[in-house]
C-alpha positions as CSV (number, residue, x, y, z in Angstrom):
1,X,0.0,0.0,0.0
2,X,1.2,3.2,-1.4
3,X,0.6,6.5,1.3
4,X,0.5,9.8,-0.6
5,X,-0.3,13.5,1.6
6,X,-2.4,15.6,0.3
7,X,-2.3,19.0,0.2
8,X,-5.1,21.6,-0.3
9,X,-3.7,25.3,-1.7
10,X,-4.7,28.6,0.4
11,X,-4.7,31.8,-1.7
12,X,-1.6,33.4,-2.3
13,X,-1.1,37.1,-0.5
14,X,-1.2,38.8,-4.5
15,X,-4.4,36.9,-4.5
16,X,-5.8,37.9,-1.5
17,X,-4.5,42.0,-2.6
18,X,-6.9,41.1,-6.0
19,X,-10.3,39.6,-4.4
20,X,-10.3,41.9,-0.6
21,X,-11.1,45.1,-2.4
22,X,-13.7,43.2,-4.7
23,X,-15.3,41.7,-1.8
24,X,-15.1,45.6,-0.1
25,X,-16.9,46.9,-3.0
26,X,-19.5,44.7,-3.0
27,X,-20.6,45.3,0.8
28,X,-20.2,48.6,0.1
29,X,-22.3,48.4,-2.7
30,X,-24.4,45.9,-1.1
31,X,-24.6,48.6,1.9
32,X,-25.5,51.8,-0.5
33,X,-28.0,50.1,-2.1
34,X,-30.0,48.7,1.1
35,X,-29.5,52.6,2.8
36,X,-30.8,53.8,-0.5
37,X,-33.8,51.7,0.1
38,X,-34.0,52.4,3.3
39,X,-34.3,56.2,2.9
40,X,-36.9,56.1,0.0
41,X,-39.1,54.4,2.4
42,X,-38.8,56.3,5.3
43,X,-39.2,59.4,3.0
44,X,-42.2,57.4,0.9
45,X,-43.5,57.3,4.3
46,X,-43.1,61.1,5.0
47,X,-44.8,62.0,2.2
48,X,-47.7,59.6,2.7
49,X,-48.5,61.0,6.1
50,X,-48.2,64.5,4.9
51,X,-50.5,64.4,2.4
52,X,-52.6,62.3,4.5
53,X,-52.2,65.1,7.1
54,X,-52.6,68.0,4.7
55,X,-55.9,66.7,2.7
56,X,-57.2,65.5,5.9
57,X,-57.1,69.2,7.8
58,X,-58.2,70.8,4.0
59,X,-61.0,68.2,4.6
60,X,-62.1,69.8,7.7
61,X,-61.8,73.5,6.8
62,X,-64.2,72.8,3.7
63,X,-66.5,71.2,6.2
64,X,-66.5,74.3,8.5
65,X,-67.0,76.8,6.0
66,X,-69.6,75.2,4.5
67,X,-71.2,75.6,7.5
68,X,-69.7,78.9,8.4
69,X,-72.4,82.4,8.1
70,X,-69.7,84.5,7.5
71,X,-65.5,85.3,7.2
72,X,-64.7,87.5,10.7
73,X,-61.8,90.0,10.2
74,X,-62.0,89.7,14.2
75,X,-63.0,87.2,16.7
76,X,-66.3,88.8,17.9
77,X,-66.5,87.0,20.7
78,X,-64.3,87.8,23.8
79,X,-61.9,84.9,24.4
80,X,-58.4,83.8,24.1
81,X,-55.8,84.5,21.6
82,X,-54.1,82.7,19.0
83,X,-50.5,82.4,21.4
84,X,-51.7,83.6,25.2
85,X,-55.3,82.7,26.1
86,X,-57.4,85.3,27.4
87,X,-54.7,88.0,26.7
88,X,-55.7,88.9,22.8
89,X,-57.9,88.5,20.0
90,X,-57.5,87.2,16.9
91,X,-57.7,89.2,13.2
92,X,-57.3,87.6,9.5
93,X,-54.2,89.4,9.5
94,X,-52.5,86.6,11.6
95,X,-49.4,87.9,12.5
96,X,-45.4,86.5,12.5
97,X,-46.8,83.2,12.4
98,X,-49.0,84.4,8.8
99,X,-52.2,84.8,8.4
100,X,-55.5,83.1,10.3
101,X,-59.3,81.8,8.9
102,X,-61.6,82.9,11.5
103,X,-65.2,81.7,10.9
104,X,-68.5,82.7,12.6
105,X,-70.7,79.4,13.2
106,X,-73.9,78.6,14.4
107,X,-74.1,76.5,17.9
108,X,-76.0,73.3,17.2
109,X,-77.8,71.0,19.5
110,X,-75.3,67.7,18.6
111,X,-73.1,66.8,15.5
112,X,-73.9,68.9,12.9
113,X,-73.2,66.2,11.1
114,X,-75.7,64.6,12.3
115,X,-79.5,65.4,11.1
116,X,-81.4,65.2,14.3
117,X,-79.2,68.4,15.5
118,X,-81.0,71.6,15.6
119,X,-79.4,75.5,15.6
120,X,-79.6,76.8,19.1
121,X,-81.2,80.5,19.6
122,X,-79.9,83.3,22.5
123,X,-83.2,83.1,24.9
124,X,-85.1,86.4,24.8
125,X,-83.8,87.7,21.5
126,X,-86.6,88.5,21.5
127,X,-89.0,85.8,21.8
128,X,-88.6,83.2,24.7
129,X,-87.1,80.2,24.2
130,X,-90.6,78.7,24.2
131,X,-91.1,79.7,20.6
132,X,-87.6,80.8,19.4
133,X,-88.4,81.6,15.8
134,X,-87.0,84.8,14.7
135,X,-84.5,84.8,17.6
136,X,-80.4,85.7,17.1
137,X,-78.7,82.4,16.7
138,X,-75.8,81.3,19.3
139,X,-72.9,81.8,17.4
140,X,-69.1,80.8,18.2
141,X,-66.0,80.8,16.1
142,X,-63.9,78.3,14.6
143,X,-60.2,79.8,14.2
144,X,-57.6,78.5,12.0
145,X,-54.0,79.6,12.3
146,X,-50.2,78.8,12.9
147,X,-48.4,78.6,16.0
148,X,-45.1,77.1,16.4
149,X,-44.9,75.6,12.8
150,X,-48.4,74.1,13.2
151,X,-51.4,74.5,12.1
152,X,-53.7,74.6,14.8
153,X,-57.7,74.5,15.2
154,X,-59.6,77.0,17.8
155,X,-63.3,76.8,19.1
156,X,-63.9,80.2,21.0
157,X,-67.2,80.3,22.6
158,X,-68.9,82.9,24.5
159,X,-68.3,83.6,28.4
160,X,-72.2,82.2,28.9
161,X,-72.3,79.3,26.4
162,X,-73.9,77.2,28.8
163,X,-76.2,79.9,30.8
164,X,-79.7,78.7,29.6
165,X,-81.3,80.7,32.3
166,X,-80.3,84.2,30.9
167,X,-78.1,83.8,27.4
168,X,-79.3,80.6,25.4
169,X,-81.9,78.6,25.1
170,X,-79.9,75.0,25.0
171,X,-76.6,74.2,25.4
172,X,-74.4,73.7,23.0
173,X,-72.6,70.7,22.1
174,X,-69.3,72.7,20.8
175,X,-66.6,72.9,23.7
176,X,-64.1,75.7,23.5
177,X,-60.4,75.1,23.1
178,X,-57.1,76.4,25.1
179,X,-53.5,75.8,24.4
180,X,-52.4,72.4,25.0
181,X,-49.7,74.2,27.1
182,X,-52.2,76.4,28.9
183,X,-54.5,73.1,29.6
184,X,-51.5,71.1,31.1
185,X,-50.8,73.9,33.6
186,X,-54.7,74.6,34.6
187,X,-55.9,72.5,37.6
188,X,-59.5,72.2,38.9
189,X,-62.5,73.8,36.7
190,X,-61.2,76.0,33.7
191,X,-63.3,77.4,31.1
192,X,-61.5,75.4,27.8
193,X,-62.9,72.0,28.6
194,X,-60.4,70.7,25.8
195,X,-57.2,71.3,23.5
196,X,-56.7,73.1,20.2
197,X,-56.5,70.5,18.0
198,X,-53.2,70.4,15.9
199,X,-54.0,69.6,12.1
200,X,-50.2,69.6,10.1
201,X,-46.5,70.0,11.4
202,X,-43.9,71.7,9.4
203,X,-46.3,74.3,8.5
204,X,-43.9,77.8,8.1
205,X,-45.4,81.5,8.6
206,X,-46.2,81.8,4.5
207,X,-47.3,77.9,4.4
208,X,-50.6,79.0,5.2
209,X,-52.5,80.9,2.7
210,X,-56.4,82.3,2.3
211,X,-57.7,84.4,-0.1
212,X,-61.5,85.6,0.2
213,X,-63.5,85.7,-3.4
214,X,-67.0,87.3,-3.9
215,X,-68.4,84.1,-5.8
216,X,-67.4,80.9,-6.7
217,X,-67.0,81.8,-10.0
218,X,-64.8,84.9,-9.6
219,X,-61.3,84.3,-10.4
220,X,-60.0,87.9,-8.7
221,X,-59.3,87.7,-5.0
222,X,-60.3,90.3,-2.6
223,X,-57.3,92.6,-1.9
224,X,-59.6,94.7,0.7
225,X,-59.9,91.2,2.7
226,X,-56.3,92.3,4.1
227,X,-56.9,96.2,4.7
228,X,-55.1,97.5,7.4
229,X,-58.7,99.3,8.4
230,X,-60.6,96.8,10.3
231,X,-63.9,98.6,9.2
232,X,-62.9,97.8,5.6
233,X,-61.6,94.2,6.1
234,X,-65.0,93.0,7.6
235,X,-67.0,94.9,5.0
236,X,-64.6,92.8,2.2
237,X,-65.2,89.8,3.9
238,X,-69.1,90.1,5.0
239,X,-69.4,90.6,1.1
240,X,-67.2,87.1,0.5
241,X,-68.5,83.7,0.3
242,X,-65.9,81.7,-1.4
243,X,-62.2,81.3,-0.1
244,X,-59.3,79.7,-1.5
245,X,-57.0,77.8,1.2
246,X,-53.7,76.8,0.5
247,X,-51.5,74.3,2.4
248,X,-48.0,73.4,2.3
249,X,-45.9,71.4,5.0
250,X,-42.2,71.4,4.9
251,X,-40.2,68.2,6.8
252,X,-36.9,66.7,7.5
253,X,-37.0,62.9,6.8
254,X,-33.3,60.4,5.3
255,X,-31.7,63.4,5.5
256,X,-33.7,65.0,3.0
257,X,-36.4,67.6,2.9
258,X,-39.7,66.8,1.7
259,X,-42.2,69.8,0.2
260,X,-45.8,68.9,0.3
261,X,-48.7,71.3,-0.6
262,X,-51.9,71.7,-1.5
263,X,-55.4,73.7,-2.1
264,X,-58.7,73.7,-2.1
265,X,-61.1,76.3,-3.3
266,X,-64.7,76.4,-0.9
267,X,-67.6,78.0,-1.0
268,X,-70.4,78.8,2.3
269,X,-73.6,76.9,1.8
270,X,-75.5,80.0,2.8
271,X,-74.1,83.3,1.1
272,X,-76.7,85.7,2.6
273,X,-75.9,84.4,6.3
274,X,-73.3,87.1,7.0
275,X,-75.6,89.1,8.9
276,X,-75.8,86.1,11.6
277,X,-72.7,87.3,12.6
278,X,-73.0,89.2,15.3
279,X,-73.2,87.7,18.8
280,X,-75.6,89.1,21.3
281,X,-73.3,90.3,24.1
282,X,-75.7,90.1,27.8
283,X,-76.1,93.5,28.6
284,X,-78.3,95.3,31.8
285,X,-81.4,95.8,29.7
286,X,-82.7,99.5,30.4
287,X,-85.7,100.0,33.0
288,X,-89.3,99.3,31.7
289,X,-91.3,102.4,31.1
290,X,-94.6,101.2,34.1
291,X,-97.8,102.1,33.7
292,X,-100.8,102.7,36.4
293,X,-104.8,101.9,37.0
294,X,-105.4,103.2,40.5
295,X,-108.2,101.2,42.4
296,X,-110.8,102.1,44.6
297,X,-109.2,102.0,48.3
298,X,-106.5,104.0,48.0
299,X,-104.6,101.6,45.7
300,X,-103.0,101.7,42.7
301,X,-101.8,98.6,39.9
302,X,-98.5,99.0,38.0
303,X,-98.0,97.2,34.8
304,X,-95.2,97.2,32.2
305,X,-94.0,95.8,29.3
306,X,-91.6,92.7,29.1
307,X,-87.7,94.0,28.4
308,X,-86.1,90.8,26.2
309,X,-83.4,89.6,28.1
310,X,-85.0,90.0,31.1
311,X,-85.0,87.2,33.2
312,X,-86.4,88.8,36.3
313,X,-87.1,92.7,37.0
314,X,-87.5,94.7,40.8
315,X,-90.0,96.7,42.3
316,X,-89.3,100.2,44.5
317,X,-92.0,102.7,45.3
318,X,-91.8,105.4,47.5
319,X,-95.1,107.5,49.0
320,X,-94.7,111.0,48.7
321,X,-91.0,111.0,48.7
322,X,-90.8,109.1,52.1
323,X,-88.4,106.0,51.9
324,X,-87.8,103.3,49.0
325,X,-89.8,100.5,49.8
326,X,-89.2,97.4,47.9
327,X,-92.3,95.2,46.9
328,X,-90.2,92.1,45.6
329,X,-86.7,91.3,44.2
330,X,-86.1,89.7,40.9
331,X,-89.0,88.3,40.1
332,X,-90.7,87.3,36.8
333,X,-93.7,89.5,37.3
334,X,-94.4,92.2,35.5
335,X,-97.4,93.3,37.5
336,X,-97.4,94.9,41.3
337,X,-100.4,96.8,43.6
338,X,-99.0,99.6,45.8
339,X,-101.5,100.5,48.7
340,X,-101.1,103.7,50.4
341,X,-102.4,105.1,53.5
342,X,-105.3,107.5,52.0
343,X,-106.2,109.1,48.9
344,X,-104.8,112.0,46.8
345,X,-100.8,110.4,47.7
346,X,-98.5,110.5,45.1
């Protein structure tokens, strides 16, 4: 028997100086190509959500100025800012942070979505709430503008939204919204009862646009919407019932920045609703003028007529300029008998 060794042969160093930097260039290549990937992805991804993002908060500005009655210049309603709650109001001016949308709505009942919700009418304006036809609606605001690189939406309601003993008739089922900042730092009972609702990120001071058109049809956008006079602005915009919004988000994703825009043009359902406008602030209505039947006995009955908005009215007589004598105290009466000791007293 014949024993031969066998040998096996290892690559040579000039071989191994040949094939390392092929084998390098493939994992590198192997490496840009899956990074590549990776990034188109994560950017694919970007853009999805923005556009998801921007068509969805376009989607919700159509659906509240189709419901809208009118384009405000100002928030007429007494309430918190765009920035500091409680500390300014808000104008379609905007300001560092561009331009805002601010939208006078009607208060409804539920959902207005949803067809069993009803419009809600300020009690004694100037029927009672009993038969409300012809009354001044509730209305509240729905503000769109951008803080922080966001764009934010704002329900500002009146002070007495939920007074159905001496503002409305019901109450409404629109909440209004603070700062998420200024909610996290409230405890106990606070007038917001929830948060602005951010729509888009990435949203810079001129990536928010609105221009105010007369008609649907009319292609020439309202320069006076922008006056500096706020007289002239809410003239412009009382007389507008279409409004084009445009859109655009700007974002860092794969070390790349993605642009993303968009517009939509929108019209109000009702064009002859700006009038509605105009919330009814609670004020001290002004003293009845009373009338008087005197009545055999030394008496005499004091009538008047009813003040809307009153909810309850006092009576004070004197006799002859002696001492104020009260005969009841907020009361919804609108009738009263003085007696007085004789005859011929005044």
């Amino acid at each position: 028997m014949r024993l031969t060794n066998k040998t096996s042969r290892a690559f040579t160093l000039v071989e191994m100086l040949v094939v390392a930097p092929i084998v390098i260039l493939a994992i590198g290549a192997f490496l840009t190509v899956t990074i590549s990937i990776t990034g188109e992805v994560i950017a694919s991804r970007t853009t999805n959500v923005m556009t998801f993002e921007i068509q969805d908060a376009l989607n919700r500005i159509e659906q509240d100025v189709k419901q809208s009655t009118t384009f405000l210049a100002t928030s007429n309603i007494p309430a918190q800012g765009a920035n500091n709650d409680n500390a300014m109001s808000i104008t379609n001016l905007g300001d560092s942070n561009g331009p805002a949308l601010i939208l006078n709505m009607i208060a409804t009942t539920g959902n207005p979505m949803s067809a069993s919700s009803q419009y809600i009418a300020l009690r004694d304006q100037p029927n009672p709430c009993a038969s409300p036809i012809g009354n001044k609606p509730h209305s509240y605001n729905v503000v769109y503008f951008v803080r922080n690189e966001s764009l934010w939406r704002r329900v500002i309601m009146y002070p007495s939204y939920t007074n159905t003993t001496s503002f409305t008739c019901q109450t409404p089922w629109q909440q209004p919204t603070c700062t998420p900042e200024y909610m996290a730092a409230q405890t106990g009972s606070v007038f917001c009862k929830t948060r602005d609702m951010k729509l888009v990120d990435g949203v810079k001071p001129d990536g928010f646009s609105v221009k105010y058109y007369s008609g649907q049809s009319n292609s020439t956008a309202n320069g006076q919407a922008y006056s500096s006079d706020n007289s002239v602005r809410s003239t412009a915009l009382a007389a507008s019932s279409s409004v084009l919004v445009e859109l655009r988000s700007i974002r860092s994703a794969a070390g790349r920045e993605i642009d993303n825009q968009s517009q939509i043009r929108i019209s109000r359902l009702s064009t002859n609703a700006a009038a509605l406008a105009l919330e009814m602030t609670p004020t001290t209505p002004a003293a009845p003028r009373p009338t008087s039947q005197n009545e055999i006995g030394a008496k005499a009955t004091f009538t008047w007529p009813n003040v809307p908005g009153a909810t309850g009215y006092t009576f004070q007589y004197n006799i002859d300029g002696g001492t104020w004598q009260t005969g009841f105290t907020n009361q919804p009466t609108r009738r009263y008998t003085v007696t007085a000791p004789s005859n011929d007293r005044t």
